[in-house]
N, C-alpha and C positions, 0 to 999 in steps of 0.2 A: 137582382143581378144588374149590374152598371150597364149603362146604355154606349154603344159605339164612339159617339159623340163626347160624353163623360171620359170615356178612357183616353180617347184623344187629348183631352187636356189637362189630363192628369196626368199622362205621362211625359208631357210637354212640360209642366211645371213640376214634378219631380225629378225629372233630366237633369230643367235649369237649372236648379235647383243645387245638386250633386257637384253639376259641371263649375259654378258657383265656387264651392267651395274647395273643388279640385283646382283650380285656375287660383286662388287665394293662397294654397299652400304651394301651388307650383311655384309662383312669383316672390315666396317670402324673402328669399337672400336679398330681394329691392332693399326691404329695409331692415330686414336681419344687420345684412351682411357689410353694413358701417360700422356697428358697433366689433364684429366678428373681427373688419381688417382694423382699426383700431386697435386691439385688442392684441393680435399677432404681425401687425407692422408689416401686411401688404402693400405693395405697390400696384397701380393701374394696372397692371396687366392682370396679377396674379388675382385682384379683386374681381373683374371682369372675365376670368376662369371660375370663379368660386360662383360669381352669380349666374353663371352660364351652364354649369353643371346638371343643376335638373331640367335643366333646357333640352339637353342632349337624349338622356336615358326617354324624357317624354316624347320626346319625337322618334327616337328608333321603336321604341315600341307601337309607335300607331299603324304600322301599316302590317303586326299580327292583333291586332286590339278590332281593326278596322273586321279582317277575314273572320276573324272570331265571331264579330256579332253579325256577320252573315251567316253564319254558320251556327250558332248558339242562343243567336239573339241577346238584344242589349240589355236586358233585364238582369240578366246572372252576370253578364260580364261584366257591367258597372258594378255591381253589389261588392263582387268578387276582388276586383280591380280596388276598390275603395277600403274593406279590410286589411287588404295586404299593404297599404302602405300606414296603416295608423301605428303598429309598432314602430318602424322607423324615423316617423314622424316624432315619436316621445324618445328616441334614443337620443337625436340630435342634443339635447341638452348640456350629455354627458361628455360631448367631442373638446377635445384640448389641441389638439394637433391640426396643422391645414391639412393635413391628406387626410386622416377622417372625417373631416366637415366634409371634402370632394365624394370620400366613398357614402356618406349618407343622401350626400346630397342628389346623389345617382340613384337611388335607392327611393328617397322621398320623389323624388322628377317623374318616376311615374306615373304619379296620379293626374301627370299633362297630356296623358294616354287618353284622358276620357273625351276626351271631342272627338274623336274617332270612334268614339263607344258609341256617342249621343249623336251623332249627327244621323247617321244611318236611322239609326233605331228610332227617331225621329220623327226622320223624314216618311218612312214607309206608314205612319201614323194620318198622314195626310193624302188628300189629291194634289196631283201636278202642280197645280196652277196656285196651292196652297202651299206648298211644299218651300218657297224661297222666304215666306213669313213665319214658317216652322222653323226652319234653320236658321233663320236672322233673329228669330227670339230666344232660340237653344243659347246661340251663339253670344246672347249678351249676358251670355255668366261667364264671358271675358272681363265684366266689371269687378269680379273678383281681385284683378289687380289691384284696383282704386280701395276694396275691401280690406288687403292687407297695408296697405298704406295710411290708411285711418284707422285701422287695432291696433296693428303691432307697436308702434309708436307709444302708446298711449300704457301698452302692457311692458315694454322695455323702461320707462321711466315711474312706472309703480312698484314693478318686481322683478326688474331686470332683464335682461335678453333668455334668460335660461325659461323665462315663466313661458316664454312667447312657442315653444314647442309640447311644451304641457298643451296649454289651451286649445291649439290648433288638432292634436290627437284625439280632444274629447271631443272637439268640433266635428272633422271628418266622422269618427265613430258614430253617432247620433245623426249625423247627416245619411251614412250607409241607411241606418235603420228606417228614415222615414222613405228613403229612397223606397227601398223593399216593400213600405207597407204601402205606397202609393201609387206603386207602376205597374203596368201590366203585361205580359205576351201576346204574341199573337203566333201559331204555327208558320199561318199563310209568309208570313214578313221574313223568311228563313227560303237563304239562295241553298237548293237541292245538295244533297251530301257529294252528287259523281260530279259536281265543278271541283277541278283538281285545285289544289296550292298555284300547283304552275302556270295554269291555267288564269287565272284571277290575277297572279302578278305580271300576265303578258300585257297586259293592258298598261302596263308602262313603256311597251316602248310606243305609243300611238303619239304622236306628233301632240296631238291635243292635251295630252294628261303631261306633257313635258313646259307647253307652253303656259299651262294651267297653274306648275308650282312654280314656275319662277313669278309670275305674278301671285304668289300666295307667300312667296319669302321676302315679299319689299310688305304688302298691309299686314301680315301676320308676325313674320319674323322682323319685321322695322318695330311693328308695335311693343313685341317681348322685348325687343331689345332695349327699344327706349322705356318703357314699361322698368325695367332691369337699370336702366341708366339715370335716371329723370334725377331721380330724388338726390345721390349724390351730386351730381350734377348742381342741382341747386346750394345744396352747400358749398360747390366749392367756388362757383362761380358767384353768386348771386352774398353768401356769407352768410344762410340762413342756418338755422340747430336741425335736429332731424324732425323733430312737428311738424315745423310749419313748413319743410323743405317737401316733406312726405304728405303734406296738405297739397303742396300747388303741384306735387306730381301728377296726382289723383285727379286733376282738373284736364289731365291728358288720356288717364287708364278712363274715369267714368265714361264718357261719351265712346272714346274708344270699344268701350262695350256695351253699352245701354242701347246705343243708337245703331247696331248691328242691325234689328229686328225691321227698322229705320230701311237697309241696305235690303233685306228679304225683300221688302213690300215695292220699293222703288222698281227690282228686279226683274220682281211680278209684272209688273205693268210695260215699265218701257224696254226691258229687254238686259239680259248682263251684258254686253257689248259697251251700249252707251254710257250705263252706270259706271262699269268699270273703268273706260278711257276717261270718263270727268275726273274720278277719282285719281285717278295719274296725274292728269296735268295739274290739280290743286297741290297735290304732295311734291309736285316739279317745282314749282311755282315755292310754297311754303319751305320748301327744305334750301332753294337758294338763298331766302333771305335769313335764315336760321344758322347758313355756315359761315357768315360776315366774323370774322370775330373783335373782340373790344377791341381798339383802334386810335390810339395818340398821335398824331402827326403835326408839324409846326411847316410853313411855310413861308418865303421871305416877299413881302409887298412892298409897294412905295410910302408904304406907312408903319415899316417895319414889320419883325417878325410876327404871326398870327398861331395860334395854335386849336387844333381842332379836335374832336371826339366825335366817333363814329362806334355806335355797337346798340345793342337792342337792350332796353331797360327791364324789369323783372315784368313788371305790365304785360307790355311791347310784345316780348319773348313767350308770357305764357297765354297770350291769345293765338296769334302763330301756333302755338304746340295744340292748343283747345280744338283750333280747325284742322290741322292734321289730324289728330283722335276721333272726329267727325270722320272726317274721308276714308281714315282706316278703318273703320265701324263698317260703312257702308263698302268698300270694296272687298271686307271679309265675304261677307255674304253675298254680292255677285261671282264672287269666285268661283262659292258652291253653287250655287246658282246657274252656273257653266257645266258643272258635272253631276247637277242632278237632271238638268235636260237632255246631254250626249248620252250619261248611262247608269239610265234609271235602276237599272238590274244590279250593277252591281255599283251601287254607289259606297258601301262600305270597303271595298278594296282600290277605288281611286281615291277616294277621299282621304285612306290610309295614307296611300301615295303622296297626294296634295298637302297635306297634316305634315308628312314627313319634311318635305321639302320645306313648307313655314318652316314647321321648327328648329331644323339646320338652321336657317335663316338667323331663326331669335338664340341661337347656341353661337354661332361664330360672331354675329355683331358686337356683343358683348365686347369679345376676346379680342377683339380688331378697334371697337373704340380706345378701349384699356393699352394696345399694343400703339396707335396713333399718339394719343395723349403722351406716351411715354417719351416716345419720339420728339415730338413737336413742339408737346407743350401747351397746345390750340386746345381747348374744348369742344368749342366749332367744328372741330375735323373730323367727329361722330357725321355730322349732319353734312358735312361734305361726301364721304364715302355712300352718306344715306341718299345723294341727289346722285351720287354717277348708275345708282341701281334703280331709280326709277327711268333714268333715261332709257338702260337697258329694254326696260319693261316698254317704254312709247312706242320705242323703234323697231321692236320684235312684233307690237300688236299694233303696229302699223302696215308690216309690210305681210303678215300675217293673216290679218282678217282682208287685206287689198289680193290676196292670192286667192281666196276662200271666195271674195268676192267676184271674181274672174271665172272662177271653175264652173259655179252654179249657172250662168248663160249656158255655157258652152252645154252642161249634161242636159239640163231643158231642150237645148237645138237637137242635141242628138238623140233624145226619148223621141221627137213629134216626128223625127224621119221615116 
């Protein structure tokens, strides 16, 4: 019989595992979906709908995914969860139309559901104090992104786009199966049957679970989105084919998720507060010099007219993004790290919550860089909209945590009376 210890990390690396390969297929229209609007002659918005799609289905679904594995535990509901999308995953091949690429692609977006499967089901695998480096390692099978960025690519210019949803149906299938044969249950890990529905979703309206997702739709829903954007982006900006465009994306999704586990452990130690507000200002900071866009201007001297260039080279541009995937890596996981400490009990129906709101995040960005570009023209102006929502996030957990900080005197003075 497996020792305590053992199943602890077995189910931790068969999570990641899972979640791995559920985040790979969630993310595919990155680089699907070039050849797809090529193909049927979308424009920025319409593209930026199409990649945004299983964004949406994956995000509504986490917060009954989240109840579920409080309730059923993560073991069935990931298995289960991961079956039900490999059909749809092998149909996509056959779509001709844009409205059937949308309706599969709602369809395939569920399997964005399982970070709400795995975080819970996780976390209860661990002690407290262990618990932020369980979920920052869960959490970095968000590298998945970077995963389909480096396959797909490589299977679209051997066997076409159409090869690229075969392979990923047999991938998740065989992924379900080790899942099963590697993970384990526990009864104890399962919130009691009389906690109602209603009950569990009241916990959104606490101040704390509201403050919680909007900072989880600027590291979560910024990452999907750019995650979703990168690699076009580099073509159209930069002039590169999709390889190598979907190489230097990847230099954004890898850290973005590898270095999560990175963000658990930091957590650990000095607290999600401090972690989290670093995280902000470096993404304040980064996302300013990121919305400059390319820039010609000529001005008149006593030595005649001068002309100038102003804008960030491919270099330049993709270290800037490298360290933003850094800080989104690490403010993932303080996030959870915020709502595995307030509410340890029911962390699979906040987290649901928090899951939802990222992924809104990474579902509307899209659709709003696509819809800016169209307008403007700028590129840039992805990363401009991306700076006025972390501002949001300073000034909210500024004056936020300085309220929180005031309260606790005061309840102290008034216990010692």
């Amino acid at each position: 019989m497996a020792s305590p210890r053992f199943k602890q990390y077995a189910v931790l690396a068969s999570s990641t595992l899972a979640f791995t390969i559920c985040f790979m297929i969630w993310m595919m229209f990155a680089v699907l979906g070039i050849p797809i609007k090529q193909h049927l002659g979308l424009n920025e918005t319409e593209f930026g709908i199409l990649a945004a799609t299983p964004v949406l289905s994956g995000s509504l679904v986490r917060v009954p995914l989240g109840i579920w594995t409080d309730r059923f535990g993560g073991r069935i509901v990931m298995f289960v969860l991961m079956l039900v999308c490999v059909p749809f995953i092998y149909l996509m091949q056959y779509a001709t139309a844009y409205w059937q690429f949308l309706a599969i692609g709602l369809l395939v977006g569920l399997a964005g559901g399982a970070f709400s499967v795995g975080t819970p089901y996780v976390a209860r695998w661990f002690k407290p104090e262990q618990q932020g480096m369980a979920m920052g390692v869960f959490g970095a099978g968000n590298a998945g992104s970077s995963l389909t960025k480096l396959v797909a690519p490589s299977i679209i210019a051997a066997a076409g786009w159409q090869m690229v949803p075969t392979v990923y149906a047999i991938t998740m299938l065989l992924t379900a199966v080790l899942f099963w044969l590697f993970s384990y249950q526990d009864s104890a890990h399962l919130v009691s049957s009389k906690v109602s529905l209603r009950q569990q979703l009241a916990l959104v309206k606490d101040p704390a679970v509201l403050r919680y997702c909007q900072y989880y739709s600027v590291v979560f829903g910024g990452y999907v989105a750019l995650a979703l954007w990168m690699t076009k982006y580099y073509v159209g900006e930069y002039g590169f084919d999709i390889k190598h465009a979907a190489f230097l994306a990847a230099c954004f999704s890898l850290p973005g998720g590898v270095l999560r586990a990175m963000g658990g452990w930091l957590s650990d130690r000095f607290g999600p507060h401090k972690v989290t507000w670093g995280v902000m200002w470096v993404c304040w900071v980064a996302f300013f010099i990121l919305s400059y866009p390319q820039t010609d201007f000529s001005i008149t001297t006593t030595h005649g007219v001068q002309s100038f260039h102003i804008g960030l080279n491919v270099t330049l541009f993709t270290l800037v993004l490298f360290a933003v995937g850094i800080a989104m890596a690490i403010g993932k996981a303080s996030v959870f790290k915020f709502i595995a400490n307030e509410f340890p009990d029911n962390i699979g129906a906040v987290s649901g919550v928090v899951g939802l709101a990222g992924g809104m995040g990474g579902f509307l960005l899209p659709i709003l860089f696509g819809v800016l570009l169209d307008i403007t023209g700028v590129r840039s102006s992805a990363f401009m909209l991306l700076y006025g929502t972390v501002c949001v996030s300073l000034v909210w957990m500024h004056f936020s945590f300085k309220a929180k900080a005031g309260r606790e005197p005061a309840a102290m003075a008034r216990q010692t009376r």
